[in-house]
N, C-alpha and C positions, 0 to 999 in steps of 0.2 A: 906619401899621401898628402898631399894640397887639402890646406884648411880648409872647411865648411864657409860658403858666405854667410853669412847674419844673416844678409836681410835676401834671400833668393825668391825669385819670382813665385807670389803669392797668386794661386787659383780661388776663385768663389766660387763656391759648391751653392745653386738654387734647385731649390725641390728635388732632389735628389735622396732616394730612400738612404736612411739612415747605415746599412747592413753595406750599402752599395757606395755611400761614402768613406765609410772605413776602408775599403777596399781601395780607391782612388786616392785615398792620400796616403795608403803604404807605399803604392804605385809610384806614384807624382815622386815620394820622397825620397825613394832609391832611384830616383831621376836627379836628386838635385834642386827638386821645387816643393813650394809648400802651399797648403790646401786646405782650406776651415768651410765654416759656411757662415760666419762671422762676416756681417755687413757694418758693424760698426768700428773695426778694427782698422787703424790706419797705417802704421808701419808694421812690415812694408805695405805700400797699399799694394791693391790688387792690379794685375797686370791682366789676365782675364778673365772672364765666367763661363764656368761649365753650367749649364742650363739642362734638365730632365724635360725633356715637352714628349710625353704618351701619347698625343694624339696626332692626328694629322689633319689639326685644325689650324692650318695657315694665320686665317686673324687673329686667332689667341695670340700665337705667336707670335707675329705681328706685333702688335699692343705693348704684349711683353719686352720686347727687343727694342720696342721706339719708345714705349714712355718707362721703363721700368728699371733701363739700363742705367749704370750713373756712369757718368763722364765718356760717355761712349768708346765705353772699352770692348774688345774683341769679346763675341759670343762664340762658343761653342756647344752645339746642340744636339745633345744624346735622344736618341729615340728608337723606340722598338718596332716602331713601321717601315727604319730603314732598312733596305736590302744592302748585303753586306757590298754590292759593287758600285753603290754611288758614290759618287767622288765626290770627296769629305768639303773639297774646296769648288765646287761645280753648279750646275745649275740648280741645286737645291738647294746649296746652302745662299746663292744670291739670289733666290725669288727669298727665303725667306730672313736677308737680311744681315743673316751670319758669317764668321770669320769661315765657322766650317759646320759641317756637318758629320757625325758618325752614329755607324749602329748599334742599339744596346741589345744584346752582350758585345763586347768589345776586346777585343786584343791588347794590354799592356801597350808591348810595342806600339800599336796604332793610338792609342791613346798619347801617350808619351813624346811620340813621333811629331805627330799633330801640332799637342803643345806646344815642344817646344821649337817646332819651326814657328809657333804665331808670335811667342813673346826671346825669338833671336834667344835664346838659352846653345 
């Protein structure tokens, strides 16, 4: 077994239900990565953000992703209006800005997938 890194690539959990974050950082961490929802924490810093956006209100999103983002790190953007065949990295997630896009409920795999093709894991 190869040691654990210290410092492995940290996810930010934004608005994201409580019950549903638990879930993503069991996920993330038998992946390898690590997942808080801690904005003030700096090592390791965060390598991307997982963002909950419910509606299929573009500006919000928008707003969110341009003025809210810090250092303009990779978004990913969970949502329950997505239909499970959009591509995660396709025309939706670049009208709205994001690294990627995925539908909630979601697949482990696809989650983890996702990840860690955005932050090279």
């Amino acid at each position: 077994n190869a040691p654990r890194d210290p410092f492995p690539p940290r996810v930010l959990l934004v608005d994201i239900d409580p019950a549903m974050a638990s879930l993503l950082v069991e996920w993330l961490a038998a992946d390898g990565m690590a997942a808080d929802a801690e904005t003030t924490r700096t090592e390791p810093p965060a390598a991307l953000i997982l963002i909950d956006l419910p509606s299929r209100d573009r500006v919000a999103a928008n707003v969110w992703l341009g003025l809210r983002r810090p250092a303009r790190l990779p978004v990913v953007v969970l949502s329950p209006t997505l239909l499970p065949h959009v591509s995660p990295q396709g025309e939706v997630a670049r009208a709205l800005g994001a690294a990627a896009v995925l539908p909630s409920p979601l697949s482990r795999d696809l989650l983890c997938d996702t990840i860690a093709t955005l932050v090279n894991v």
